[in-house]
TIVEX-337473 format. One record per residue (C-alpha): x, y, z; residue in one letter. Coordinates in steps of 0.25 Angstrom, whole numbers, plus 5000, padded with zeros to 4 digits. Example, Ala and Ser with C-alpha at 12.3 -4.5 7.8 and 13.67 -1.06 7.14 Angstrom:
BEGIN
504949825031A
505549965029S
This chain:
BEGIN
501249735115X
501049705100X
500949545099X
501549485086X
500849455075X
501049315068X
500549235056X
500249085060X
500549045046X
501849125036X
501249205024X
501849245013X
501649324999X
501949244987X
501249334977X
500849454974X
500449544964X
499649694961X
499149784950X
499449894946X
498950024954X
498250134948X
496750174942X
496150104933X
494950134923X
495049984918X
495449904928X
494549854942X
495049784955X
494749644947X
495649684936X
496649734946X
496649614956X
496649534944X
498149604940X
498649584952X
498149444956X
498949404941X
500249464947X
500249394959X
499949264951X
501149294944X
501949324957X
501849184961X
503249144959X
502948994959X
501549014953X
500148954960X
498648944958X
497849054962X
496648964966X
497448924978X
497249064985X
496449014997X
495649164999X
495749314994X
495849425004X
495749564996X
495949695001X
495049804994X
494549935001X
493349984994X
493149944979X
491749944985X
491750094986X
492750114973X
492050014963X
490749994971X
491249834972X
491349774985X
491649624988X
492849614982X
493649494988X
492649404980X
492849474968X
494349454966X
494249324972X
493349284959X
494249374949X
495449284953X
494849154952X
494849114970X
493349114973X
492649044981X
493949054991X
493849165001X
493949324997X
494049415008X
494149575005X
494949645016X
494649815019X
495649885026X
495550025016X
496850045010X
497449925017X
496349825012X
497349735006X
498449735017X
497249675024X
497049565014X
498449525014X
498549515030X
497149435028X
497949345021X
499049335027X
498049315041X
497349195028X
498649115029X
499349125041X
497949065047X
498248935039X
496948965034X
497348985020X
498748995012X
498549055000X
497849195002X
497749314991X
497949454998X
497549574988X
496849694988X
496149774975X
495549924975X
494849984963X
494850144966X
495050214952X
493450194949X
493150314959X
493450474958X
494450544967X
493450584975X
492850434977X
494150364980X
494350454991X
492950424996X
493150294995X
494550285002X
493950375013X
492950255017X
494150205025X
494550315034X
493650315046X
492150365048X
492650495054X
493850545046X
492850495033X
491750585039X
492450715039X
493150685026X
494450615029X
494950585015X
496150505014X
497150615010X
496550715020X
496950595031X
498450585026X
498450725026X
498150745039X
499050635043X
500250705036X
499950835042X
500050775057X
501450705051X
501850835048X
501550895059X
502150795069X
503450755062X
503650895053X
503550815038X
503150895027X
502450875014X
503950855010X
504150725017X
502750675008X
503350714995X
504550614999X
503650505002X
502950544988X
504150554981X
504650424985X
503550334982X
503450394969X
504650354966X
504450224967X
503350224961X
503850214947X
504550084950X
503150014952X
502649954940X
501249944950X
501350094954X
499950184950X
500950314950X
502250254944X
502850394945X
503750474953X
503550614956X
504750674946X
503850584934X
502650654939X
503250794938X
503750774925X
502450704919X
501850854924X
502850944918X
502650864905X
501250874905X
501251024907X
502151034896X
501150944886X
500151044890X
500751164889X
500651214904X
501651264913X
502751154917X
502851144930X
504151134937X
504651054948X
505951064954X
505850924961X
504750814965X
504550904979X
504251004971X
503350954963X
502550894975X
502351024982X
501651074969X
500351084973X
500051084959X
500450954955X
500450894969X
499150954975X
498750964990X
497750824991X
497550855009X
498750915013X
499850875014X
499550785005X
499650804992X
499350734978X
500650664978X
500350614992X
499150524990X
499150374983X
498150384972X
496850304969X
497150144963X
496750034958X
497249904960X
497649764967X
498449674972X
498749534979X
499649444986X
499749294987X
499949225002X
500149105005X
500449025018X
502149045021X
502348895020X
501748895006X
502449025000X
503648954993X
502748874985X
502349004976X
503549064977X
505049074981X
505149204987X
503749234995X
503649365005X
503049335020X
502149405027X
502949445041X
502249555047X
500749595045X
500149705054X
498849775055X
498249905061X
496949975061X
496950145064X
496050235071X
495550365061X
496350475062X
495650555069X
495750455081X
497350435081X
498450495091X
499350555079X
499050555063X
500450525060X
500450375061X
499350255059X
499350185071X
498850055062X
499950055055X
500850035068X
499949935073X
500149855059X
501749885059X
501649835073X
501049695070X
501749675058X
503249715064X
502749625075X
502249505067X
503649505058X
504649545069X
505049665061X
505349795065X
505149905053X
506549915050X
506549765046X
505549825034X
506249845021X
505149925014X
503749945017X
502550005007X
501750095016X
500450145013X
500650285008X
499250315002X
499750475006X
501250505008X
501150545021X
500450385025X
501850345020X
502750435030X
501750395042X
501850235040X
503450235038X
503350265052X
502150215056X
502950065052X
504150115058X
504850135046X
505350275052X
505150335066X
503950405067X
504150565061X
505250505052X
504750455041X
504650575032X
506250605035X
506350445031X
505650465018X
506350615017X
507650525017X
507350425010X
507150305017X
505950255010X
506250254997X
506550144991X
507950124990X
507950185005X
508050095018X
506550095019X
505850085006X
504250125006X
503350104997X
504050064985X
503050014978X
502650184976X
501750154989X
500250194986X
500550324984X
501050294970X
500750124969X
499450174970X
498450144981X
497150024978X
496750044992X
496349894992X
497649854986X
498549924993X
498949845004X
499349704995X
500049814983X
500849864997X
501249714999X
501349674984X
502749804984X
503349724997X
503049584989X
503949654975X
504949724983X
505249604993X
505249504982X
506249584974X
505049614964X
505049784963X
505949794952X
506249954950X
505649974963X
506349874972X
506949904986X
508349904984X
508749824996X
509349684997X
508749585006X
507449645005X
506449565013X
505449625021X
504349725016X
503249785023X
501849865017X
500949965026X
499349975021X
498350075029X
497050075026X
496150205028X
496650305037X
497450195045X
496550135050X
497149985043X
498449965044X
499449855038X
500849805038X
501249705031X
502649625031X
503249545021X
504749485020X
505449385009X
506249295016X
């Protein structure tokens, strides 16, 4: 029997603040953190000092390999002005910074300390194409890594043993692409601010500038089974499928639960927070599910007393279109072989009874492995606190929000839960 997790000691979230997500030439992870860091300052409803954070826990995967820069929780603790106090990098792939956070949450609810910095930074933009996958694939494990398991090759196959279990098509992919791309545009932070109708159009306008045949395309479907303009990347996933490469950071203030009203009125607590690590692929029972992330659902929904209908909206992490379809039910948003009918129908979008990624998710947000997991929980902090604007979930009482990081090919998995009382 799964026992119940709880804290010792109330967490909650009184700040918060990210980047903007999306390559830059000019910009490095000092700069970034540096954007971010200011935000959450300014997030502070009731202002404070940022020489009382008592220690830094960051999440970064491999600016080693990226930037040839390791040691990087020292270095943001000098850019922002807390060292000598402790800086402690956390590694977990793409859910580096989910870790950070659940190590400061771990930080407070010990009594040790009661005013923690959670955030994560990746710099990936500095590489070719050809080196960022290299670099990401450091995270599968040794054997998929050895015969040339690249990430899209792995959601590849992941999506063709979901087909071929629970008859989806590439149709039910496009929905999921379609939908975050909608709202996309709505994130002022989104690397890909577009939906897939402004993209169609900034391609008929650009062949008409050039002089070179318009294309035609009689809906966005249409226009995502172009092979064309949507090419094969590892079937069945396609262009439009994958998250791109990103720079960026972001961070969030904790502090002990007894002290939260002190910086602000309306602070977020941390409820529920799971964790679960995952065999490679090619020693699990099924490819259509991550048993890490029902290990983590299972914790958190354990420590909270939720079930996942008591979820209002979650961010998932869609680093392909297919990883989406497989957590919604790995979480148990939908049963499992019903998620692509959910998404068909419309239940996740955003105005639908179980909003997913909102933010764009990292298909669109964009996707700075390191920072991925705190820009997950930095959606949840806007959309709980009313804070989304264009973007906002359109239901009343909102007050529990949920975000799902995996890191490599499952093998670190994280739910995190988060309620406005």
């Amino acid at each position: 029997m799964q026992k119940k997790r709880k804290l010792g000691r109330g967490v909650a979230v009184v700040g918060a603040g990210m980047s903007k997500f999306a390559m830059f030439k000019d910009k490095d992870s000092k700069d970034l953190f540096g954007e971010a860091f200011r935000e959450m300052i300014a997030s502070v409803d009731k202002g404070f000092d940022p020489g009382e954070i008592d220690a830094l826990y960051l999440g970064n995967f491999t600016n080693d390999f990226f930037v040839h820069q390791g040691h990087w929780g020292p270095i943001i603790s000098d850019l922002i002005g807390l060292a000598p106090k402790p800086a402690t990098r956390t590694e977990g792939a793409c859910a580096s910074s989910a870790l950070a956070f659940r190590e400061g949450v771990f930080a407070i609810a010990s009594g040790f300390y009661d005013i923690v910095l959670a955030a994560g930074v990746e710099d990936m933009s500095k590489r070719t194409t050809e080196e960022v996958a290299e670099g990401l694939a450091l995270a599968t494990v040794p054997y998929e890594g050895r015969v040339g398991f690249t990430f899209p090759g792995v959601f590849g196959a992941l999506a063709t043993a979901y087909f071929a279990k629970y008859g989806a098509t590439r149709e039910d992919l496009m929905n999921i692409t379609i939908k975050s791309h909608s709202n996309a545009p709505l994130n002022p932070k989104a690397q890909f601010p577009f939906s897939i109708r402004d993209m169609m159009n900034a391609k008929i306008e650009s062949a008409k500038k050039k002089g070179k045949p318009v294309p035609y395309w009689e809906d966005e479907k249409s226009f995502l089974r172009d092979t064309a303009a949507n090419p094969v990347v590892a079937w069945p996933m396609h262009l439009y499928d994958c998250c791109p490469i990103s720079d960026g950071a972001a961070c969030m203030l904790l502090v002990g639960e007894e002290i939260a009203k002190n910086f602000t009125d309306d602070p977020l607590y941390v409820i529920g927070i799971g964790q679960g690590s995952g065999r490679g692929l090619h020693a699990c029972d099924d490819l259509t599910y991550f048993e890490a992330t029902r290990h983590a659902a299972k914790e958190a929904y354990g420590m909270s007393g939720l079930k996942p209908e008591d979820i209002q909206f979650s961010e998932v992490h869609d680093c392909f279109s297919i990883a989406e379809l497989i957590h919604i039910e790995d979480l148990g948003f939908f049963k499992p072989g019903e998620g692509h009918k959910a998404v068909a129908e419309g239940l996740t979008r955003r105005d639908g009874p179980m909003p997913i990624n909102t933010s764009g998710g990292l298909k669109c947000k964009g996707h700075p492995v390191g920072a991925t997991g705190v820009g997950q929980l930095f959606e949840v902090w806007k959309q709980l606190r009313g804070e989304a604007g264009e973007r906002q979930v359109p239901k009343k009482d909102l007050r529990i929000g949920a975000a799902h990081n995996l890191g490599g090919t499952g093998g670190t998995c994280t739910l995190t839960i988060l309620e406005r009382r």
